[in-house]
The first five atom37 places (N, CA, C, CB, O) and aatype in JSON, in Angstrom:
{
  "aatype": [20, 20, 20, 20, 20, 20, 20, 20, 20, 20, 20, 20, 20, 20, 20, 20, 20, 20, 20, 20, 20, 20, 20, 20, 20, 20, 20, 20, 20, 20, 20, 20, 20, 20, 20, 20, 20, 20, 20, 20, 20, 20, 20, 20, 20, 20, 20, 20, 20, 20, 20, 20, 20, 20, 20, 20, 20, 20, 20, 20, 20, 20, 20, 20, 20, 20, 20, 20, 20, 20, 20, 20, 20, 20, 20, 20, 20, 20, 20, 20, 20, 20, 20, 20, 20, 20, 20, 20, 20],
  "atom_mask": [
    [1, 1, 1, 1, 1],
    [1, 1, 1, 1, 1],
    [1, 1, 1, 1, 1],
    [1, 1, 1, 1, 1],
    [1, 1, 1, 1, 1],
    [1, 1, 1, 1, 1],
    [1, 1, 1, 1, 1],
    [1, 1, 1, 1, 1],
    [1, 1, 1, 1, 1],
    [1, 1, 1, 1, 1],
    [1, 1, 1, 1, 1],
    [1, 1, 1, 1, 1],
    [1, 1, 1, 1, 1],
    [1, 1, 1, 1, 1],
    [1, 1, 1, 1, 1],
    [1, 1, 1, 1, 1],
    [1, 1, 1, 1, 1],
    [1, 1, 1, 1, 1],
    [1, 1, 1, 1, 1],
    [1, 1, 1, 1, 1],
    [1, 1, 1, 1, 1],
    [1, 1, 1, 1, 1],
    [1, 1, 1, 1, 1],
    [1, 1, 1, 1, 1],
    [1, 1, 1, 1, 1],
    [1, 1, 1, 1, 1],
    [1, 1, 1, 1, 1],
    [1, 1, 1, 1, 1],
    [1, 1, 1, 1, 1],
    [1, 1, 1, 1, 1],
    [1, 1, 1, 1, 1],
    [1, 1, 1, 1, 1],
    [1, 1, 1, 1, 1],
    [1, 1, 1, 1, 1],
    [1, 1, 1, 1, 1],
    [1, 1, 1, 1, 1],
    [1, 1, 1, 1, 1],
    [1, 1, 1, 1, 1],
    [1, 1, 1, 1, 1],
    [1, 1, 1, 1, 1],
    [1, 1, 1, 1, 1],
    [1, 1, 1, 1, 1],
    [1, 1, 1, 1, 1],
    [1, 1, 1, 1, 1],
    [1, 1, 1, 1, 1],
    [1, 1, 1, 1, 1],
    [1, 1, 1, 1, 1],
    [1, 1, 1, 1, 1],
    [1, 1, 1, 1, 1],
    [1, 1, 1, 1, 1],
    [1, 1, 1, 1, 1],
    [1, 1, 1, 1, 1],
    [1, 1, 1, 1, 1],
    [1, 1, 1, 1, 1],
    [1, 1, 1, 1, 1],
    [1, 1, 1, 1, 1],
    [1, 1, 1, 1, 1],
    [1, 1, 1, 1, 1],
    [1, 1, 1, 1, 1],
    [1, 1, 1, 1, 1],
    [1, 1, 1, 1, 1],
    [1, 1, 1, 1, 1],
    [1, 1, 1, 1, 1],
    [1, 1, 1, 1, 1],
    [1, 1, 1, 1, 1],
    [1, 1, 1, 1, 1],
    [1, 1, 1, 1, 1],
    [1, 1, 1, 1, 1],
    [1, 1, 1, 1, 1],
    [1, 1, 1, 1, 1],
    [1, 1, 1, 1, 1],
    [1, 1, 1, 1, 1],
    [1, 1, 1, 1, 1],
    [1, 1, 1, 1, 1],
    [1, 1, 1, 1, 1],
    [1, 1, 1, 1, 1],
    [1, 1, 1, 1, 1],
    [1, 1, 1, 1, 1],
    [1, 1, 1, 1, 1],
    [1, 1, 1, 1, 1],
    [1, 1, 1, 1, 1],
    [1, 1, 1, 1, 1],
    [1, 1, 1, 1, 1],
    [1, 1, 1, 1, 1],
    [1, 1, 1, 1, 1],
    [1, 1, 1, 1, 1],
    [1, 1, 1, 1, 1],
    [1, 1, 1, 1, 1],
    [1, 1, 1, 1, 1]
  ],
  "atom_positions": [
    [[132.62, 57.14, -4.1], [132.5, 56.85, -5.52], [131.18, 57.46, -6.01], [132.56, 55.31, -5.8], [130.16, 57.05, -5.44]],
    [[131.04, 58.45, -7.07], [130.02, 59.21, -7.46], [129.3, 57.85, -8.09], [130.42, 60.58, -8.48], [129.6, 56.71, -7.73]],
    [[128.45, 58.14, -8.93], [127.68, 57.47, -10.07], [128.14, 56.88, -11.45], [126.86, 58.33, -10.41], [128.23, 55.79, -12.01]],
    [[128.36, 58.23, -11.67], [128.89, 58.45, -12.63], [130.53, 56.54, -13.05], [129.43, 60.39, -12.14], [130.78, 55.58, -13.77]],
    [[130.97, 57.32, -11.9], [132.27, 56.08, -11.6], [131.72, 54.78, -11.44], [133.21, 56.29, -10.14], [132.35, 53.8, -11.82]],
    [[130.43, 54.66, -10.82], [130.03, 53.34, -10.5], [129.22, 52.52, -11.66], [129.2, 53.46, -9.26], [128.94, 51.33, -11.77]],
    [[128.97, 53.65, -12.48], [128.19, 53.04, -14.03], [129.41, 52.2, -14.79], [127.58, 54.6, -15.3], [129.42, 51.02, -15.11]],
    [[130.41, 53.2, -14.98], [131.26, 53.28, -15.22], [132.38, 51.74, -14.68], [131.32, 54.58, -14.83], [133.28, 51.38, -15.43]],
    [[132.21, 51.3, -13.88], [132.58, 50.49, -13.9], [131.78, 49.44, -13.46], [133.44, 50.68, -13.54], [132.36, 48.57, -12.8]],
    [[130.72, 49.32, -13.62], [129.77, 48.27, -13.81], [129.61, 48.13, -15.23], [128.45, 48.52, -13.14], [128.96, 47.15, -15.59]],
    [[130.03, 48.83, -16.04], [130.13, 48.76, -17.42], [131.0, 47.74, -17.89], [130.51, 49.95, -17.94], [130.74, 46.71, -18.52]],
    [[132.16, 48.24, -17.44], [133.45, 47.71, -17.65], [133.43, 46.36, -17.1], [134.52, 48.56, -17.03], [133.88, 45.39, -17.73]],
    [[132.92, 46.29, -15.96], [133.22, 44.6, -15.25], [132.06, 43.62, -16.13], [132.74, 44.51, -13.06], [131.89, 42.4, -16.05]],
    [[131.31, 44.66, -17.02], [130.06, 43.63, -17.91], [130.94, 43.3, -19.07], [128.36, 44.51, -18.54], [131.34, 42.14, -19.11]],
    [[131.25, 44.0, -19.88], [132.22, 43.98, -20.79], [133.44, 42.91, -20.97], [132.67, 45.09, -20.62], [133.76, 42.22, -21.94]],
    [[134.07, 43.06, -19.51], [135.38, 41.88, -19.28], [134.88, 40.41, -19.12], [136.3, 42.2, -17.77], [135.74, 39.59, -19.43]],
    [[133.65, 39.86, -18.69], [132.92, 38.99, -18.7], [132.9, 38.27, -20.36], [131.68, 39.59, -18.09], [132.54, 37.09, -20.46]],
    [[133.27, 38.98, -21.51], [133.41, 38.55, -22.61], [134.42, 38.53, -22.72], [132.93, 38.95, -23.42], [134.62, 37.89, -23.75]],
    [[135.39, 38.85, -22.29], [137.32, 38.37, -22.44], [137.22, 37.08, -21.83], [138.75, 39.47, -21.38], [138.07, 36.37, -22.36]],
    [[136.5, 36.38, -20.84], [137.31, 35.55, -20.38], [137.16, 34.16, -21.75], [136.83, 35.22, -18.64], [138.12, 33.52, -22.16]],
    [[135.57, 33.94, -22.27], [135.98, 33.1, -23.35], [136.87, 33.4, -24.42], [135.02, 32.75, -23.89], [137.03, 32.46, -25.21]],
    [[137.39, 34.27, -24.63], [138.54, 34.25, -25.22], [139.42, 34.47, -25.03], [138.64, 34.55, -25.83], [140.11, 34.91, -25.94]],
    [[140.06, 34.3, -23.55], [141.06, 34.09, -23.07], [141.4, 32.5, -22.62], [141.05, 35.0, -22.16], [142.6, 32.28, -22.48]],
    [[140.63, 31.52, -22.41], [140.13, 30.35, -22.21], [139.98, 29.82, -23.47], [139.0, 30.36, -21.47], [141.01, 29.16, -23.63]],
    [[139.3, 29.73, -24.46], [138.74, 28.64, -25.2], [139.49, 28.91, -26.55], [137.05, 28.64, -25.27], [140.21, 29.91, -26.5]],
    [[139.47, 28.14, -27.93], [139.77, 28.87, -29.07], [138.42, 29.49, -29.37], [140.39, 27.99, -30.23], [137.28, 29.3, -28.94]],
    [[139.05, 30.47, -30.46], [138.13, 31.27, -30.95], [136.58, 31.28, -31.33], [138.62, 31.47, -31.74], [135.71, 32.11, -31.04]],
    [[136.49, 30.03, -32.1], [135.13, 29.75, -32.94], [134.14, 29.67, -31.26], [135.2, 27.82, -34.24], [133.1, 30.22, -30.89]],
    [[135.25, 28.52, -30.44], [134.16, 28.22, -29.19], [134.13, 29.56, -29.01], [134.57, 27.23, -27.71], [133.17, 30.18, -29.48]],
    [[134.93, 30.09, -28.45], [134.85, 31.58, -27.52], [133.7, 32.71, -28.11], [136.53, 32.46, -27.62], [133.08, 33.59, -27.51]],
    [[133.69, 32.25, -29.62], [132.87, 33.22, -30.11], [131.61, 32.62, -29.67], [133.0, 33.53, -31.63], [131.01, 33.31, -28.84]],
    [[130.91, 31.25, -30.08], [129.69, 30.83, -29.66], [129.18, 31.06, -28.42], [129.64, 29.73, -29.81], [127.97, 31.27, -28.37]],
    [[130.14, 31.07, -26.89], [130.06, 31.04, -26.07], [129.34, 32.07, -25.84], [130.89, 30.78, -25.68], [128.15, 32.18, -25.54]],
    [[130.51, 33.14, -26.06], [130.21, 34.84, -25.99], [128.76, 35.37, -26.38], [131.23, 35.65, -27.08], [128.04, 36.25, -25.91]],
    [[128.61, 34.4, -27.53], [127.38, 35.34, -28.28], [126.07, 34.73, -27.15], [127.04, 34.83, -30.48], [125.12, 35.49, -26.99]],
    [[126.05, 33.27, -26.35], [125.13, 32.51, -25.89], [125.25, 33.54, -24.44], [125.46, 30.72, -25.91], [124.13, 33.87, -24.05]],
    [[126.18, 33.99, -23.74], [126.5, 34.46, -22.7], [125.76, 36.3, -23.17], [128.34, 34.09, -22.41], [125.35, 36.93, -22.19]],
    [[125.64, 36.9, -24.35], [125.28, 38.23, -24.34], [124.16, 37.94, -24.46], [125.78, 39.18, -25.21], [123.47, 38.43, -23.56]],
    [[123.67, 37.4, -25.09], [121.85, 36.53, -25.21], [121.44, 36.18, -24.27], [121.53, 35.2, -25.96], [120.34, 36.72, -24.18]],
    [[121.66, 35.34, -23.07], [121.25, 34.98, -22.14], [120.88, 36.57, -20.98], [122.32, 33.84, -21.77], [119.84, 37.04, -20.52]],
    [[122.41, 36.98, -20.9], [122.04, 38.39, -20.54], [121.22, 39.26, -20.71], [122.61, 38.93, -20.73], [120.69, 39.98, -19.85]],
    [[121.0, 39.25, -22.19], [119.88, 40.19, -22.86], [118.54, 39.52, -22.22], [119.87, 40.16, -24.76], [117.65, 40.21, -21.72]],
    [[118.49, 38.4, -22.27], [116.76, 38.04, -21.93], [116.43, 38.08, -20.52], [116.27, 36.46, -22.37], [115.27, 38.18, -20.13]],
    [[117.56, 38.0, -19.67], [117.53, 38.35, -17.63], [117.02, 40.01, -17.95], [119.83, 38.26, -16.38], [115.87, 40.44, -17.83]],
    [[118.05, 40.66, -18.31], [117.32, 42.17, -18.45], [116.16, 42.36, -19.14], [118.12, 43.13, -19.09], [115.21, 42.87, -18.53]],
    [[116.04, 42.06, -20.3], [114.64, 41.88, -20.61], [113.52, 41.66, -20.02], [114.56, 41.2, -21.17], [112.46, 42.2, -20.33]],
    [[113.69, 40.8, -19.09], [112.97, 40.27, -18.0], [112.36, 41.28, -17.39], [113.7, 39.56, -17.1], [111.2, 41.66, -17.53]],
    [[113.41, 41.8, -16.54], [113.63, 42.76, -15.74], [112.69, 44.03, -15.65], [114.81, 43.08, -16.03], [111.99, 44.62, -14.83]],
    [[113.23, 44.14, -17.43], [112.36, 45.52, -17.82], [110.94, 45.5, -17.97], [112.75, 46.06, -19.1], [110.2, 46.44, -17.66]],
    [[110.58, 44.43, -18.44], [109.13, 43.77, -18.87], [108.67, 43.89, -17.51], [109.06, 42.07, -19.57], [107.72, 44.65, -17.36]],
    [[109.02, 43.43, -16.73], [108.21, 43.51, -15.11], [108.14, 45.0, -14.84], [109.17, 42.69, -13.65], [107.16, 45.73, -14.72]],
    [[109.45, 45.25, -14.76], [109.19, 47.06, -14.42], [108.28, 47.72, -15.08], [110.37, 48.0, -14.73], [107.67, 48.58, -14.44]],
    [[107.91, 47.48, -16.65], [106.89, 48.3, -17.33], [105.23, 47.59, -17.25], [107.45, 48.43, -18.98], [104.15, 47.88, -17.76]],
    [[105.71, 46.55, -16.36], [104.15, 45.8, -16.46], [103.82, 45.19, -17.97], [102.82, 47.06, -16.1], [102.64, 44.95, -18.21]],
    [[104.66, 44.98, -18.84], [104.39, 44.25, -20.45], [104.64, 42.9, -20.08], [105.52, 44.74, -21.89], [105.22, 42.56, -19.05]],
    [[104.17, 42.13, -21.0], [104.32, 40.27, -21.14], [105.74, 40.29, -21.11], [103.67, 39.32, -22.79], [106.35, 41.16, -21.74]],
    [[106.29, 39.49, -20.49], [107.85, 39.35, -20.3], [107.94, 38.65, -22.51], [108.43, 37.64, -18.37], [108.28, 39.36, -23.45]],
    [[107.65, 37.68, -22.54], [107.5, 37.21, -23.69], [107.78, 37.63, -24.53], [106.74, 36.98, -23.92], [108.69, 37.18, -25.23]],
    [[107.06, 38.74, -24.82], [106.98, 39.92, -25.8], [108.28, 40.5, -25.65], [105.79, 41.0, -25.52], [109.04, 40.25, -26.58]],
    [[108.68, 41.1, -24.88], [109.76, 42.09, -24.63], [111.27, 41.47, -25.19], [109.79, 42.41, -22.91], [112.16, 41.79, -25.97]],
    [[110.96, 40.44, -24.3], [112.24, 39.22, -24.84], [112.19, 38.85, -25.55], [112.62, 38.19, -24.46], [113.35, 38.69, -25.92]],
    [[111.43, 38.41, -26.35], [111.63, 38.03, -27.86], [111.86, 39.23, -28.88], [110.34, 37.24, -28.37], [112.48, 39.13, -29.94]],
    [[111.39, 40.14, -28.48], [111.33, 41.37, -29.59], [112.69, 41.75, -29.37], [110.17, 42.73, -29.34], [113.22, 42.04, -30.45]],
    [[113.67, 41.88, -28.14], [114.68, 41.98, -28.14], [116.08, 41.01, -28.26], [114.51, 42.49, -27.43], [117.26, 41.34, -28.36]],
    [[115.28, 39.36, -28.2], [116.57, 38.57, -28.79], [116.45, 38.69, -30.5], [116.54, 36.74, -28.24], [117.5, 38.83, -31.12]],
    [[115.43, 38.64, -31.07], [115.16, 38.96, -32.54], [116.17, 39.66, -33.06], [113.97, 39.72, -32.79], [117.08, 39.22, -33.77]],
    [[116.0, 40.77, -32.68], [116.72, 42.25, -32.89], [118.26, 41.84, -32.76], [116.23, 43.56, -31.59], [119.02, 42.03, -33.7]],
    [[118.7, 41.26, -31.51], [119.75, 41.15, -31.33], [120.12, 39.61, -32.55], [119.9, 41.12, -29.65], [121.25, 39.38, -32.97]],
    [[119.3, 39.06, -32.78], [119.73, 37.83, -33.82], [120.37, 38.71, -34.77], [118.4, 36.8, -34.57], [121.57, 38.84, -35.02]],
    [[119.4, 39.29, -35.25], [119.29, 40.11, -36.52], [120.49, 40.95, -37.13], [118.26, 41.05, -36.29], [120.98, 40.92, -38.26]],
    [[120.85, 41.81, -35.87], [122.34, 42.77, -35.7], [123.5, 41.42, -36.27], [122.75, 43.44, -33.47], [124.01, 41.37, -37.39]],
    [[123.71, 40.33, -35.06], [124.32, 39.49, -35.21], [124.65, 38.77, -36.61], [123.85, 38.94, -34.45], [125.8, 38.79, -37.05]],
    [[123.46, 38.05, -37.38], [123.48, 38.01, -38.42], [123.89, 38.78, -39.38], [122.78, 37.81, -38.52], [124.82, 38.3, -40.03]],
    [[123.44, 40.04, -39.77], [123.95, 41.02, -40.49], [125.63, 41.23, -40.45], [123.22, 42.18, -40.04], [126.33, 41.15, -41.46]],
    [[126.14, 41.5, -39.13], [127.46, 41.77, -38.88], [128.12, 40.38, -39.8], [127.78, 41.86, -37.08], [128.97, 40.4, -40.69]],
    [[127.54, 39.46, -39.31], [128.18, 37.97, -40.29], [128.85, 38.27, -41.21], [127.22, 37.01, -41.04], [130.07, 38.34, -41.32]],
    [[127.77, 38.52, -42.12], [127.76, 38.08, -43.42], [128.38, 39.6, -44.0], [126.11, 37.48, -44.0], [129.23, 39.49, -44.89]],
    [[128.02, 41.05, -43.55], [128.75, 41.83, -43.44], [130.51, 42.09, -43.62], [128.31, 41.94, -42.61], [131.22, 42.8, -44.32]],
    [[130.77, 40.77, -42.25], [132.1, 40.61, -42.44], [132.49, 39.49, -43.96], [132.62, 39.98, -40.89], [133.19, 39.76, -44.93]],
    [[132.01, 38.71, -43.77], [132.45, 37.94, -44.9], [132.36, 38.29, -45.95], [132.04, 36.98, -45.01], [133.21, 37.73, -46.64]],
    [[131.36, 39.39, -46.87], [131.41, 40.52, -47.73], [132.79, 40.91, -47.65], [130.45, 41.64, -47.37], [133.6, 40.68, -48.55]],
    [[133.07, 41.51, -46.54], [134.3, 42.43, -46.43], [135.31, 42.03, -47.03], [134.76, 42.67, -45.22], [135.88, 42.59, -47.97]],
    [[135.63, 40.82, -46.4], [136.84, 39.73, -46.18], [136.89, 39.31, -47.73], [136.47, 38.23, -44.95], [137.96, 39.07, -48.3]],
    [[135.7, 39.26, -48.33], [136.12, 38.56, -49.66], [136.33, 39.8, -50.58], [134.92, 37.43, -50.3], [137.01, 39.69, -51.59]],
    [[135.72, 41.04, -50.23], [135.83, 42.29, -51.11], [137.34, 42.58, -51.0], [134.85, 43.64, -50.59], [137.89, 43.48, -51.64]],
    [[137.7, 42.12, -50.52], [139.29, 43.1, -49.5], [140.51, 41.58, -49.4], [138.57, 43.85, -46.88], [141.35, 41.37, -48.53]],
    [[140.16, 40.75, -50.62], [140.61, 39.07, -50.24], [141.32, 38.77, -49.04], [141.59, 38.45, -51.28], [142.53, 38.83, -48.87]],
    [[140.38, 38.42, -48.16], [140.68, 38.04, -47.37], [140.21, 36.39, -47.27], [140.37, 38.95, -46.57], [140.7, 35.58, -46.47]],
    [[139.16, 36.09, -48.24], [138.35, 35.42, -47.7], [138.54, 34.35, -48.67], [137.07, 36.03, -47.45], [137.89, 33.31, -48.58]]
  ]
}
């Protein structure tokens, strides 16, 4: 198995890790879950990286759950714009 293949599906097996709450739970949970499960993730790597670059873990992780709030939020309200532009909503 090259690299290439092994990114490649270390990608994919990160990815399917968010099907299973919504294959399991209803939606609203599955969504909360999901979003607590990509966050949690984000701040282990964060971690990670912060050590590797020698920066305050602190810093790194917060500057990157922020960011990721932020995306999150936006997409929200984004959608609900949509939904009501397009009556859905």
């Amino acid at each position: 198995m090259d690299v290439n293949n092994l990114y490649f599906f270390a990608k994919f097996i990160f990815a399917m890790t968010f099907i299973v709450p919504i294959l399991l739970l209803p939606l609203t949970m599955a969504i909360i879950v999901s979003i607590i499960w990509g966050l949690s993730l984000l701040g282990i790597v964060s971690f990670y990286l912060a050590k590797q670059q020698r920066a305050e873990p602190w810093k790194v992780i917060g500057e990157h759950l922020l960011i990721a709030l932020m995306v999150i939020g936006a997409t929200h309200y984004a959608g609900d714009w949509i939904g009501t532009a397009f009556g859905q909503g």
